[in-house]
C-alpha positions as YAML, in Angstrom:
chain: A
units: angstrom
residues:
- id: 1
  name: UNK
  ca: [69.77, 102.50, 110.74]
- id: 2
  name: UNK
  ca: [69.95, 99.46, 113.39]
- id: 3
  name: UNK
  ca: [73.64, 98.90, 113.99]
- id: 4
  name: UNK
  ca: [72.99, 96.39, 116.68]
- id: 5
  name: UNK
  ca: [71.55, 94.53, 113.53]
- id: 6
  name: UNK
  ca: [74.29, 94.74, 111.67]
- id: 7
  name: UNK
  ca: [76.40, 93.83, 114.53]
- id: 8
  name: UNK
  ca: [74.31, 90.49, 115.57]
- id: 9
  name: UNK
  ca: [74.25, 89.90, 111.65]
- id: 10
  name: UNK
  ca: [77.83, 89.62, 111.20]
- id: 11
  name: UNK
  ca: [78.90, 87.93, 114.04]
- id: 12
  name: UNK
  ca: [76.75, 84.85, 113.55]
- id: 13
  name: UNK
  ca: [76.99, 82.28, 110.73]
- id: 14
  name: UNK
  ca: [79.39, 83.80, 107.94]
- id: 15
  name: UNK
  ca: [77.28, 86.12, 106.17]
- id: 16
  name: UNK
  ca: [77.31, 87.09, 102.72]
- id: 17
  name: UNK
  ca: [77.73, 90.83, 101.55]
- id: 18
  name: UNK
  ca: [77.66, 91.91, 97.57]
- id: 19
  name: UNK
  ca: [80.06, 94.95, 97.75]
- id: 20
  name: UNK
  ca: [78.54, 96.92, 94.65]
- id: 21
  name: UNK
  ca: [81.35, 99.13, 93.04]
- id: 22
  name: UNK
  ca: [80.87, 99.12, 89.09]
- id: 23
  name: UNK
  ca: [83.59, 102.04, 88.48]
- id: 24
  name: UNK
  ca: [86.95, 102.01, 87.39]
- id: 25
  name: UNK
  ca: [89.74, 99.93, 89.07]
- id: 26
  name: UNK
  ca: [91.07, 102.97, 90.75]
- id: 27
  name: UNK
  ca: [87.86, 103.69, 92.45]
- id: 28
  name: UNK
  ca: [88.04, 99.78, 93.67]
- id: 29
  name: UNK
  ca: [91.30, 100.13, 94.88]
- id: 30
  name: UNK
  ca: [90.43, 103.23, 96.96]
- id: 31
  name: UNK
  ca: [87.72, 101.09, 98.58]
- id: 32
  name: UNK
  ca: [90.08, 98.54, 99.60]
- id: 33
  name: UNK
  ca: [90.59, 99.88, 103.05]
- id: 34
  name: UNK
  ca: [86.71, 99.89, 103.40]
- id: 35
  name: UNK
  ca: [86.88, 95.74, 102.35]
- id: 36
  name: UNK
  ca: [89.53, 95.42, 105.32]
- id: 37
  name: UNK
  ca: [87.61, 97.13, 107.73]
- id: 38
  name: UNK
  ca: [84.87, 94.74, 107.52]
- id: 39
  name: UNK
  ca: [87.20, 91.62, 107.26]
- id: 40
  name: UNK
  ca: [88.70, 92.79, 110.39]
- id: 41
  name: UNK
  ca: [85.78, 93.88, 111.98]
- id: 42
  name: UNK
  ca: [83.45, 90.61, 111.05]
- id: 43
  name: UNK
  ca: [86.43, 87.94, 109.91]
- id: 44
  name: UNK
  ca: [83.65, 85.34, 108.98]
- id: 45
  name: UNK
  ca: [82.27, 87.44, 106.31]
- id: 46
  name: UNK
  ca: [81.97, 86.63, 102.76]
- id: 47
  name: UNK
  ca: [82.75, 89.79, 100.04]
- id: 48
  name: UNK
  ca: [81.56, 89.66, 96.82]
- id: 49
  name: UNK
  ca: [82.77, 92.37, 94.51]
- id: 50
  name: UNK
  ca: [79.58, 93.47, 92.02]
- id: 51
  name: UNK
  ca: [82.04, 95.81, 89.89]
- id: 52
  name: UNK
  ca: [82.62, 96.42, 85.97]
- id: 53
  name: UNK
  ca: [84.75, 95.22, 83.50]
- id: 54
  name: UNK
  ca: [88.03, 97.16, 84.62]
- id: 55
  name: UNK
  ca: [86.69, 96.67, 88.20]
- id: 56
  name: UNK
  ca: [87.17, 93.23, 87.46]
- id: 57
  name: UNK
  ca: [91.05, 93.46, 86.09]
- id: 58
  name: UNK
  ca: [92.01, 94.15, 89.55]
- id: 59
  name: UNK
  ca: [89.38, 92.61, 92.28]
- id: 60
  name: UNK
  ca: [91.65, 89.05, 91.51]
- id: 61
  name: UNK
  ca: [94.84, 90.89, 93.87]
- id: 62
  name: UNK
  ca: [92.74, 92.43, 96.58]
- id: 63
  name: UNK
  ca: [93.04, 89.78, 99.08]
- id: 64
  name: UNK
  ca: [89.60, 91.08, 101.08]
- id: 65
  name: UNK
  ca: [87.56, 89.91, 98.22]
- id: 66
  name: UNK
  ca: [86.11, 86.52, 97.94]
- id: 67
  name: UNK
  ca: [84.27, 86.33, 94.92]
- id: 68
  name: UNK
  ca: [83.59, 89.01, 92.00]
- id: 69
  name: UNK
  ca: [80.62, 89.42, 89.73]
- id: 70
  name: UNK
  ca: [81.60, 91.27, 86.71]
- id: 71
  name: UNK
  ca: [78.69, 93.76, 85.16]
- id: 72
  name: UNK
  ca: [78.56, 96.54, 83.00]
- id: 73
  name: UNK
  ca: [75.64, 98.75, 84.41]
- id: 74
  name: UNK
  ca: [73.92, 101.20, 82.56]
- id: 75
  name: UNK
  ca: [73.98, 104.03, 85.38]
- id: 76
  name: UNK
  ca: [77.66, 104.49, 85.10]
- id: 77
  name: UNK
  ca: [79.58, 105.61, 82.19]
- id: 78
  name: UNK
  ca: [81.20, 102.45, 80.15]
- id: 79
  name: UNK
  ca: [82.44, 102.15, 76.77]
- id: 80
  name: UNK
  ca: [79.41, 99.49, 76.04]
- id: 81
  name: UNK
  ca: [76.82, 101.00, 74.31]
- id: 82
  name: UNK
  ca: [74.43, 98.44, 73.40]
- id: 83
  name: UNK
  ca: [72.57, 98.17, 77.25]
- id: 84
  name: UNK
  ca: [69.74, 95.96, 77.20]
- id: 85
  name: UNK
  ca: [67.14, 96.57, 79.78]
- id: 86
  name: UNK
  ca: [66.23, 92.62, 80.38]
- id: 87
  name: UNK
  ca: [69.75, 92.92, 80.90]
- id: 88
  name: UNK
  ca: [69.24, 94.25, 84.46]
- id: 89
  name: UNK
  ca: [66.24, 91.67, 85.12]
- id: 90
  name: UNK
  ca: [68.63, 89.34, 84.52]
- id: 91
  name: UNK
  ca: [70.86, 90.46, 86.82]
- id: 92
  name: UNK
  ca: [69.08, 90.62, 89.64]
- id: 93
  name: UNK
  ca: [67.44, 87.38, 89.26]
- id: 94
  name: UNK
  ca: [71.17, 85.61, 89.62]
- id: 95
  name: UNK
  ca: [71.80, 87.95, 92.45]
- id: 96
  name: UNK
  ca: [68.57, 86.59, 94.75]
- id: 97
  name: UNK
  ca: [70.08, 83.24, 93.42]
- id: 98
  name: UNK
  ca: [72.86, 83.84, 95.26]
- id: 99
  name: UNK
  ca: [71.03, 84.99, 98.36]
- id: 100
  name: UNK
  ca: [72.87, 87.74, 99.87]
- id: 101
  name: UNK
  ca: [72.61, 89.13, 103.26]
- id: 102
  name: UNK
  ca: [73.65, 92.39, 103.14]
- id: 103
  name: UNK
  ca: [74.68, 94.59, 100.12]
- id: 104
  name: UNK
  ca: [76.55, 98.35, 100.19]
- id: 105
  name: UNK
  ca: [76.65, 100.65, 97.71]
- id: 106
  name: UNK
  ca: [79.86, 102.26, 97.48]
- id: 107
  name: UNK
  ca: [79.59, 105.31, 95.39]
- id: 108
  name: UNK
  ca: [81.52, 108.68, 94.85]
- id: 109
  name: UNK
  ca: [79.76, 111.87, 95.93]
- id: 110
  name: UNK
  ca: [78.75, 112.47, 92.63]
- id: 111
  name: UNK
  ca: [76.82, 109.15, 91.93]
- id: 112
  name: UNK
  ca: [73.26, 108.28, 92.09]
- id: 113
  name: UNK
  ca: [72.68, 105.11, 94.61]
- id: 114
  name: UNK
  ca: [69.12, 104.09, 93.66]
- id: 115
  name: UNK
  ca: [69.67, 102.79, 90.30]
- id: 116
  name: UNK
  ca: [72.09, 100.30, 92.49]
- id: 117
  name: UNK
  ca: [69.74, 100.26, 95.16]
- id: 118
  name: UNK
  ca: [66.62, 99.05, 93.07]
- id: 119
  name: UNK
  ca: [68.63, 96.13, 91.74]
- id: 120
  name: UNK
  ca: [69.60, 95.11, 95.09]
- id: 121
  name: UNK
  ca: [66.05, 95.57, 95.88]
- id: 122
  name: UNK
  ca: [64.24, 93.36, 93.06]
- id: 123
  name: UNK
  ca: [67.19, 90.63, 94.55]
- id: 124
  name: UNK
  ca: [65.94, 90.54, 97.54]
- id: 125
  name: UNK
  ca: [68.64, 91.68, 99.46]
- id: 126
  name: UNK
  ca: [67.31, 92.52, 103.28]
- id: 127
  name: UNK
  ca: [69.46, 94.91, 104.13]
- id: 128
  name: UNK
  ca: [71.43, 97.61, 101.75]
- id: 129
  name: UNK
  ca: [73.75, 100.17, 103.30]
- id: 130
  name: UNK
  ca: [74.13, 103.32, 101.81]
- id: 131
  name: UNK
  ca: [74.90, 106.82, 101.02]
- id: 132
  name: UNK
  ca: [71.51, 108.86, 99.54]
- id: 133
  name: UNK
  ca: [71.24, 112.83, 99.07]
- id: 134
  name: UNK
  ca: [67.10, 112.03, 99.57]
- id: 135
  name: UNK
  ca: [65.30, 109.59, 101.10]
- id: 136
  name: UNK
  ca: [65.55, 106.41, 99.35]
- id: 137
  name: UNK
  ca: [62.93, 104.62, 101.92]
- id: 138
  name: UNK
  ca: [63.23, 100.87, 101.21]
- id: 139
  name: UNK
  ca: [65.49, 100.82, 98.81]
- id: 140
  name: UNK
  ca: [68.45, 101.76, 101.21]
- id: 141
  name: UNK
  ca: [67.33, 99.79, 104.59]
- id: 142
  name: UNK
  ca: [70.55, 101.21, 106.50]
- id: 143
  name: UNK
  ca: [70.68, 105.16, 104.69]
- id: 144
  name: UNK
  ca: [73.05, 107.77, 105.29]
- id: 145
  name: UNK
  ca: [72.18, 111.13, 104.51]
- id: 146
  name: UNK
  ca: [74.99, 112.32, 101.83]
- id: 147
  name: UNK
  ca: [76.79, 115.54, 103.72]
- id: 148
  name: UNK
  ca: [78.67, 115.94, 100.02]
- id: 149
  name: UNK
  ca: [75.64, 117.33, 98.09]
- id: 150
  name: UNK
  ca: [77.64, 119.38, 95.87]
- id: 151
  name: UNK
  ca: [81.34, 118.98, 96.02]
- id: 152
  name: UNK
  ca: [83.26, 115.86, 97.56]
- id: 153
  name: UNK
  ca: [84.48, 117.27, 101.07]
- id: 154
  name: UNK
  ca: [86.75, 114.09, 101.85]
- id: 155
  name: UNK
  ca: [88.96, 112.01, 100.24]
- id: 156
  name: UNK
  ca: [87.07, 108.73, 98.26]
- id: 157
  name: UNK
  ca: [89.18, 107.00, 101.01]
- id: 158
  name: UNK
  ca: [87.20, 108.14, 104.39]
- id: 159
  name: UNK
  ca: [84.54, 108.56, 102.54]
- id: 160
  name: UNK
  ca: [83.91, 104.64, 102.46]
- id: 161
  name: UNK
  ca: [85.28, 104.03, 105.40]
- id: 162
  name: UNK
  ca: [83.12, 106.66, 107.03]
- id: 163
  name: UNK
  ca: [80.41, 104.45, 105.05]
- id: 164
  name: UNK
  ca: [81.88, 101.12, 106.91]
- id: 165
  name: UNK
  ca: [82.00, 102.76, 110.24]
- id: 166
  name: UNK
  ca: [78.35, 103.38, 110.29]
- id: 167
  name: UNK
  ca: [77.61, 99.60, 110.90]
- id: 168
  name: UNK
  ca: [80.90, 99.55, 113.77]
- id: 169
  name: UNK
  ca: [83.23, 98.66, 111.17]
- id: 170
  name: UNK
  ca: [86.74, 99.79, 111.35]
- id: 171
  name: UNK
  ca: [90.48, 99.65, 110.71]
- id: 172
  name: UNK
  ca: [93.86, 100.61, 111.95]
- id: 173
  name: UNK
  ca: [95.14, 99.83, 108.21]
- id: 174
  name: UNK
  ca: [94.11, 102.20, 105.97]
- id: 175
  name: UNK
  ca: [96.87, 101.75, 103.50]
- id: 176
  name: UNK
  ca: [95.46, 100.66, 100.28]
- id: 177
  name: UNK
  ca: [95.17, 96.68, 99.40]
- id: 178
  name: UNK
  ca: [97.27, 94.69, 96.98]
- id: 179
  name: UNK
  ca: [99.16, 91.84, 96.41]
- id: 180
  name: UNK
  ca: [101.13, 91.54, 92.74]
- id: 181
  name: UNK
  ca: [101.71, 87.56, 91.82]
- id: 182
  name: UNK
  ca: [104.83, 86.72, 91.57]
- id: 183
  name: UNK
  ca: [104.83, 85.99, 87.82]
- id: 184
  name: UNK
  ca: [103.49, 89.47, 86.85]
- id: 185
  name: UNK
  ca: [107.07, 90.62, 88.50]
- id: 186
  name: UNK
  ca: [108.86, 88.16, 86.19]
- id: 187
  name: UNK
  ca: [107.17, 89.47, 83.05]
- id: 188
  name: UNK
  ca: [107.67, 92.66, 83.43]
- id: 189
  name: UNK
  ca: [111.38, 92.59, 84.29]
- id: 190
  name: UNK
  ca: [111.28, 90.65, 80.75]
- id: 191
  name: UNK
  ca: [109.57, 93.40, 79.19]
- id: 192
  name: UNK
  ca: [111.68, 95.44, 80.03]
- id: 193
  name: UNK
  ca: [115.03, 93.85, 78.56]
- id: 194
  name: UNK
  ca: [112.76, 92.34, 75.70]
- id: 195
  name: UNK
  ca: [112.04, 96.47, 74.67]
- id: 196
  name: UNK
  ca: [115.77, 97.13, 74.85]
- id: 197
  name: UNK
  ca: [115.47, 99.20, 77.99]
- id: 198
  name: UNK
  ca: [119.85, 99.87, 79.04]
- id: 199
  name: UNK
  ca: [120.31, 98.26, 82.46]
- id: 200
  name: UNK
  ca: [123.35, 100.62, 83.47]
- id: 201
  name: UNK
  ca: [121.00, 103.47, 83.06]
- id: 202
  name: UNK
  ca: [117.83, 105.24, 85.32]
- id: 203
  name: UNK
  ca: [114.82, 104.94, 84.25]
- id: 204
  name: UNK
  ca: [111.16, 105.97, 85.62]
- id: 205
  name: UNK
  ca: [107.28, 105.79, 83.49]
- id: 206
  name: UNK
  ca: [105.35, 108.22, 81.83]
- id: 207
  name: UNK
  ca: [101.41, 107.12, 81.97]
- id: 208
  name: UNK
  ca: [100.02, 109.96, 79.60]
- id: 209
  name: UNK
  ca: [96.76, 108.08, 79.01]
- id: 210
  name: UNK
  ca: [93.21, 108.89, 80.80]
- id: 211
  name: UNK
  ca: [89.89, 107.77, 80.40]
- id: 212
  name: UNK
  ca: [88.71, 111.40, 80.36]
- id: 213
  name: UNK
  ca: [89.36, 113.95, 78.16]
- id: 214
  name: UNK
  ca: [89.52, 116.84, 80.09]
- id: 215
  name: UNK
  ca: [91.99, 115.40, 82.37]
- id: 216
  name: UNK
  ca: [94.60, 114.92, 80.27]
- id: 217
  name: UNK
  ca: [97.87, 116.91, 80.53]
- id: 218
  name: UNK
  ca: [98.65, 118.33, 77.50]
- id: 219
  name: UNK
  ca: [101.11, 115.85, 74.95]
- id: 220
  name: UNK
  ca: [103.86, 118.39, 74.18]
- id: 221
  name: UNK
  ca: [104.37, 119.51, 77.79]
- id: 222
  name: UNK
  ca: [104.61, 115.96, 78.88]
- id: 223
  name: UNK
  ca: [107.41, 115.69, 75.74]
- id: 224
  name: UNK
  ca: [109.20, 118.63, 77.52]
- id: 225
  name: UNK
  ca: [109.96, 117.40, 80.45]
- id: 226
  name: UNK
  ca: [110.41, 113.82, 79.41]
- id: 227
  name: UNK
  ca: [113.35, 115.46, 76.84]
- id: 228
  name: UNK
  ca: [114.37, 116.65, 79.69]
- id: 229
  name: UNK
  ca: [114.83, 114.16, 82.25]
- id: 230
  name: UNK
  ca: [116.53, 112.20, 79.30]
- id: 231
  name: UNK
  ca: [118.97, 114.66, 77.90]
- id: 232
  name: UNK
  ca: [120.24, 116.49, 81.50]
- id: 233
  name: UNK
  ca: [119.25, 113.64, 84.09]
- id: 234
  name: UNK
  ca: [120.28, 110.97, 81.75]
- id: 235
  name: UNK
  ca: [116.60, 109.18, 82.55]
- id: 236
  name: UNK
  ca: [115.19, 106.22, 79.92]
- id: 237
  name: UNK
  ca: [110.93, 106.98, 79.66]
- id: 238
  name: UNK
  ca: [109.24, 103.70, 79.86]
- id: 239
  name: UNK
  ca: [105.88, 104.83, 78.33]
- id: 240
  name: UNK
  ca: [102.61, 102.76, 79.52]
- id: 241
  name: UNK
  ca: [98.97, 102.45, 78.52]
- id: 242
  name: UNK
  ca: [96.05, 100.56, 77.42]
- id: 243
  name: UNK
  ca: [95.53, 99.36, 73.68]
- id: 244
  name: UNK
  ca: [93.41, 101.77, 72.06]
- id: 245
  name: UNK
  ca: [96.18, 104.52, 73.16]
- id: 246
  name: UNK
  ca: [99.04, 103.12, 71.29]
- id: 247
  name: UNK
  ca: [98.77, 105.66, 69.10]
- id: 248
  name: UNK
  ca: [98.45, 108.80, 71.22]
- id: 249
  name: UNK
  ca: [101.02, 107.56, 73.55]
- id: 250
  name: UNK
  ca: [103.63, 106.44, 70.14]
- id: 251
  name: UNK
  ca: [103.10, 110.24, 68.91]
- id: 252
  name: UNK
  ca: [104.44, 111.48, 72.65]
- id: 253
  name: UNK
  ca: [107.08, 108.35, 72.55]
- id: 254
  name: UNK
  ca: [108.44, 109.53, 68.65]
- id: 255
  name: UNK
  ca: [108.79, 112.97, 69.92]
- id: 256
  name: UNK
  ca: [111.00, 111.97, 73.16]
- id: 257
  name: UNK
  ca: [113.47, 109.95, 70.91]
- id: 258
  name: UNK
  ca: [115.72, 106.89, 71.34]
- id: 259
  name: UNK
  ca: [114.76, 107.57, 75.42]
- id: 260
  name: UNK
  ca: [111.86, 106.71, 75.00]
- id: 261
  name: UNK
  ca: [110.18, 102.73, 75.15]
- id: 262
  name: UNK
  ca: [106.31, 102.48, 74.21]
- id: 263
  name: UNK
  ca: [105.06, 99.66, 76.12]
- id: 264
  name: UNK
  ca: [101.02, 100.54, 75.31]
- id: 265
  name: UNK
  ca: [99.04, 97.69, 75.30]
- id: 266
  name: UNK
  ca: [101.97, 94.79, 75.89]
- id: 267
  name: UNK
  ca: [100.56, 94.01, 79.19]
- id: 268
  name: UNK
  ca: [97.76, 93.32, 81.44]
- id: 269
  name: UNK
  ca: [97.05, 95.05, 84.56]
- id: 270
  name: UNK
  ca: [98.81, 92.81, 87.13]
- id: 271
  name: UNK
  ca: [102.26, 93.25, 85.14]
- id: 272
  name: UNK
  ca: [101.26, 97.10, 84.85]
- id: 273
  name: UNK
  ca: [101.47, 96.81, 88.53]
- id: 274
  name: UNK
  ca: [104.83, 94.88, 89.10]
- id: 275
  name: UNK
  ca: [106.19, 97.47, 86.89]
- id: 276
  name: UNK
  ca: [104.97, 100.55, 88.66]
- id: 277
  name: UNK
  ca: [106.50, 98.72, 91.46]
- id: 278
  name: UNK
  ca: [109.72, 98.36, 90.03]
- id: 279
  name: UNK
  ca: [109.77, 101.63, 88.82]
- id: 280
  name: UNK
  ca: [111.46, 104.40, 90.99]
- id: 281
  name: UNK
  ca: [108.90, 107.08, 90.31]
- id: 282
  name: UNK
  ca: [105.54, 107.36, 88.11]
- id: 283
  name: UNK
  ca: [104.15, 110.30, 86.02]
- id: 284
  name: UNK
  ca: [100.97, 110.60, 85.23]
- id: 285
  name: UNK
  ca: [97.31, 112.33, 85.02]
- id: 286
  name: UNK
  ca: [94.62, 111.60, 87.75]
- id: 287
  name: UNK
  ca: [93.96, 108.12, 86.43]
- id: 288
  name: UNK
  ca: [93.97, 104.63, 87.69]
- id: 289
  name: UNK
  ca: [97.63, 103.81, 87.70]
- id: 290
  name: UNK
  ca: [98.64, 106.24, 90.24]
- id: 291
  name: UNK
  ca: [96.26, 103.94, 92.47]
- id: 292
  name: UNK
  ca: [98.53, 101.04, 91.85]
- id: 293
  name: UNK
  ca: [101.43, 103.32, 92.38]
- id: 294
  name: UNK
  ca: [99.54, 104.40, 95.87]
- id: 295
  name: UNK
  ca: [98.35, 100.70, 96.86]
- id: 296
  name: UNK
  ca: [102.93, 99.49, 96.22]
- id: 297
  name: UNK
  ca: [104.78, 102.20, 97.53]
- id: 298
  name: UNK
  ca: [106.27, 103.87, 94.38]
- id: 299
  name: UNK
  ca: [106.40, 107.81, 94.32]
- id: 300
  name: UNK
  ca: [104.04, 109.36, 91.91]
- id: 301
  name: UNK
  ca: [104.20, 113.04, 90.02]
- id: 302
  name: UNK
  ca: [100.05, 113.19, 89.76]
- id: 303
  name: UNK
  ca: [98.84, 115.82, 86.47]
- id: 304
  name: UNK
  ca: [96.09, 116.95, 88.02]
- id: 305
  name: UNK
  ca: [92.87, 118.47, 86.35]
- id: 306
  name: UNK
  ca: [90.73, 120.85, 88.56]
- id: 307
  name: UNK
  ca: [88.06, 117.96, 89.29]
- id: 308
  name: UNK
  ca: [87.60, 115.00, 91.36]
- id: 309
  name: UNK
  ca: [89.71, 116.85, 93.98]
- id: 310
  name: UNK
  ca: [88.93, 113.48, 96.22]
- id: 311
  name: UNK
  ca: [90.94, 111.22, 94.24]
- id: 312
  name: UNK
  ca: [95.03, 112.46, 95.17]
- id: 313
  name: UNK
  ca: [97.25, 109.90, 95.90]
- id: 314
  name: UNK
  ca: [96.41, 107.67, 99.03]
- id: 315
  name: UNK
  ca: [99.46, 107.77, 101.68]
- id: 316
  name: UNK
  ca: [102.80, 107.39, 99.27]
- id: 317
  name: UNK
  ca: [105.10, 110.45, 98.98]
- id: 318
  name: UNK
  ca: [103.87, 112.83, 95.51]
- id: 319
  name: UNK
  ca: [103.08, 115.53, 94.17]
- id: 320
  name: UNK
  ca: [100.47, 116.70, 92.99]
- id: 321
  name: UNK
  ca: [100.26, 119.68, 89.94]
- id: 322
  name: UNK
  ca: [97.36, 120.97, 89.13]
- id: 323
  name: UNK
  ca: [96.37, 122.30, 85.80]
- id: 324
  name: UNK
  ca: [92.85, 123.99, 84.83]
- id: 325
  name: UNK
  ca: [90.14, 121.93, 82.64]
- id: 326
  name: UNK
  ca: [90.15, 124.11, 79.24]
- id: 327
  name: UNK
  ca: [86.67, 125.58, 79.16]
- id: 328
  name: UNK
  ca: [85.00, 123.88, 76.05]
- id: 329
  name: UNK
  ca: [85.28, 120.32, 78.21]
- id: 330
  name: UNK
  ca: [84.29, 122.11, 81.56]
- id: 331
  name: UNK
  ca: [80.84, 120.45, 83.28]
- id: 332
  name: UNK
  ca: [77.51, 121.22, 82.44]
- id: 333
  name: UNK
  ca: [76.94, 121.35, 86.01]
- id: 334
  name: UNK
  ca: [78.33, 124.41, 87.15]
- id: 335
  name: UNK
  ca: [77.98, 123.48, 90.65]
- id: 336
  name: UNK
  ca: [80.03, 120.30, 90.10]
- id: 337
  name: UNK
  ca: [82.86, 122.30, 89.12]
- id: 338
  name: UNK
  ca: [83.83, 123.34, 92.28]
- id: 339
  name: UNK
  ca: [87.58, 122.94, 93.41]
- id: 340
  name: UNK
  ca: [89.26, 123.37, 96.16]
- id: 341
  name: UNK
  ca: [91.60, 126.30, 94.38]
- id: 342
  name: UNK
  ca: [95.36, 125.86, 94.99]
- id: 343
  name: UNK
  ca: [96.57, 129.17, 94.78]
- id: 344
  name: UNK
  ca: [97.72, 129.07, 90.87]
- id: 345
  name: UNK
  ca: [97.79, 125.98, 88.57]
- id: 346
  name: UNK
  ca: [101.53, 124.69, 88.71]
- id: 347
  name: UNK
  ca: [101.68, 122.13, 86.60]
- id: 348
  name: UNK
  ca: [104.68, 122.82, 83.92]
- id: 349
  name: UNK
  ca: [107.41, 120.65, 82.60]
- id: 350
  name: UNK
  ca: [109.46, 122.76, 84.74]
- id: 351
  name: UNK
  ca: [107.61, 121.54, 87.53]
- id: 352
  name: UNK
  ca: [107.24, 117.86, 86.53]
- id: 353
  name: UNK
  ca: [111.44, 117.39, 86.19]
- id: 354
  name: UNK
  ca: [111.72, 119.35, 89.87]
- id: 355
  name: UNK
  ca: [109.12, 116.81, 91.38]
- id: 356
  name: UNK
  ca: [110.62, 113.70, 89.94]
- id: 357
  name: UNK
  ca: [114.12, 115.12, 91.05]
- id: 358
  name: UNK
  ca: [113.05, 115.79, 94.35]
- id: 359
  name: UNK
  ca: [110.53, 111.65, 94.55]
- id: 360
  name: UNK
  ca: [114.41, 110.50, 93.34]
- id: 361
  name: UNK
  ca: [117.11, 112.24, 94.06]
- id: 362
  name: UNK
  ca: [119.03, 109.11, 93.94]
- id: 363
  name: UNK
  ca: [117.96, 107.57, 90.15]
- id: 364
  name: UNK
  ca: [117.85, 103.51, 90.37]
- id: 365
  name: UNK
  ca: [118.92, 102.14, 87.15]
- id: 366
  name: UNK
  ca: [117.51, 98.90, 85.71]
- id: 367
  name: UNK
  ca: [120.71, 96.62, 86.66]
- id: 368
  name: UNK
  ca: [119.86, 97.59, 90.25]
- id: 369
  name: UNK
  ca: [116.17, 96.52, 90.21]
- id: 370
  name: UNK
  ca: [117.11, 93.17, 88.14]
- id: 371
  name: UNK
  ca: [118.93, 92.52, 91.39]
- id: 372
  name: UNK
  ca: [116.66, 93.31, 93.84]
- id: 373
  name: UNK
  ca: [113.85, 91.39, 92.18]
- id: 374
  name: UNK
  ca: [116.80, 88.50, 92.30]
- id: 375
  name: UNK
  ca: [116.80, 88.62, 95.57]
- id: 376
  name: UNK
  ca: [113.31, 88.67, 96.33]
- id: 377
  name: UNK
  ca: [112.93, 85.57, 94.99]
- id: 378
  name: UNK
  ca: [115.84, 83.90, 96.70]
- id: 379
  name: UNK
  ca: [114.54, 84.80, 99.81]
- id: 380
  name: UNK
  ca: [111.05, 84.06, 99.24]
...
């Protein structure tokens, strides 16, 4: 890899660089110190964001990235099922349209680069940075040997800006990046006296939803500790998640009781995120949400399934309960499976009301956050 390439390339005319992430927006949002690094680095640069469909849903309030190319690729898992292979022709052909300078492949340590690295390839692209576990010769110009052949060793977070730093890119910031509009704040403090939600009373949200199977916490022991918080700590559930998990998360809402609000599917993902930042704590599984939670500041309990042990929450006070992956949805892989063992799984509902007690020890009703939001805007 020529650095001092990269270096005169970036500091001459502004230069454009295709960002390829096609993964969820969680994965985005961890890349978002990355993004800074180069803006800071190289201000004159131009991101675009290649990413997927729920990519997409959050690139528009990461202020790093310019422009954003929305793709569903056939190398990472999707819920499209119909891939076309002139499909991928197609795509590259706009791509050399476009006439990019520089591409980098973002990718987690268990991800393939070449099927990103061949499109950038038939686009023309002169120069594509990174990460390969073999050598990709000219598909990957600027290559860096992946030191995570088997298990992620690093968080997703230094992991790509490790990536950045390898071309003399770097940061101070490494917070995560985003900036809620104004009117997603708005609608979700309407949503929340719309669904009936008592303003004299706490409140916090329950995110049961995940787009894995074998990460998800198990329904009735989220119901236990949400009965909980309600009946002893006198908490309202506000419970959250897409459209096609109405249903699963209505069974878990019935269950609570009157406590409980199902909210599935009322909004879109910037009012998702002025809620989480309203909210005074977030439970959840290992899922994109606690990402939003990370990127704003709110506290988050994190359900967390013995995989992906590089995806905790970024810098905002947690915790973090681990829980084993029941056998029959276990990877193939057995070498994938490997976790950094805490010393016993601790996630309980026990253990979910003493985290959320100890992330608020101080409750903050709904009146209260009604009036803060007031006053954000009168200062504004």
């Amino acid at each position: 890899m020529n650095e001092t390439y990269w270096g005169n390339l970036l500091s001459g005319k502004p230069l454009r660089i295709l960002c390829v992430r096609p993964d969820n927006f969680g994965d985005v949002l961890m890349t978002t110190p990355a993004f800074r690094a180069l803006k800071e680095t190289y201000p004159n640069c131009h991101l675009t964001l290649l990413t997927s469909p729920v990519g997409a849903a959050v690139a528009g309030m990461i202020p790093e990235i310019d422009d954003v190319i929305t793709v569903d690729v056939p190398w990472v898992r999707s819920e499209q099922t119909d891939h076309d292979p002139a499909n991928v022709v197609t795509m590259a052909e706009e791509l050399r349209q476009q006439r990019f300078d520089a591409a980098i492949l973002f990718t987690v340590q268990s991800q393939n680069p070449l099927p990103a690295a061949m499109l950038c390839y038939l686009a023309g692209i002169p120069r594509v940075l990174g990460y390969c576990r073999e050598n990709p010769y000219r598909l990957i110009t600027d290559w860096i040997p992946d030191p995570e052949v088997l298990v992620a060793t690093r968080h997703e977070v230094n992991r790509q800006l490790d990536l950045v730093a390898a071309i003399g890119c770097y940061t101070n910031d490494t917070h995560l990046s985003l900036q809620i509009p104004a009117e997603a704040h708005e609608k979700a403090i309407d949503l929340l006296k719309e669904t009936g939600v008592s303003p004299n009373r706490p409140w916090l949200i329950l995110h049961p939803g995940v787009s894995e199977e074998k990460r998800r916490y198990p329904a009735d022991c989220y119901v236990k500790a949400a009965n909980r918080l309600a009946d002893i700590h006198d908490y309202q559930i506000i419970l959250t998640g897409s459209a096609s998990e109405w249903a699963y998360v209505d069974g878990i809402c019935q269950q609570i009781g009157p406590d409980a609000f199902n909210l599935a599917g009322m909004m879109d993902l910037a009012t998702l995120a002025a809620l989480i930042a309203e909210a005074p704590v977030l439970i959840a599984n290992n899922t994109g949400p606690v990402h939003l939670a990370a990127a704003i500041g709110t506290p988050v309990v994190v359900l967390y399934a013995k995989t992906n042990p590089q995806h905790t929450p970024w810098q905002v006070p947690g915790r973090v309960l681990y829980f084993d992956v029941p056998e029959a949805l276990r990877s193939k892989n057995v070498l994938l499976q490997q976790f950094p063992e805490p010393a016993e799984p601790v996630a309980s509902p026990e253990a979910i009301v003493r985290a959320v007690r100890e992330l608020a020890p101080q409750p903050v009703n709904v009146l209260s956050k009604l009036v803060s939001y007031a006053n954000r805007l009168l200062n504004a």
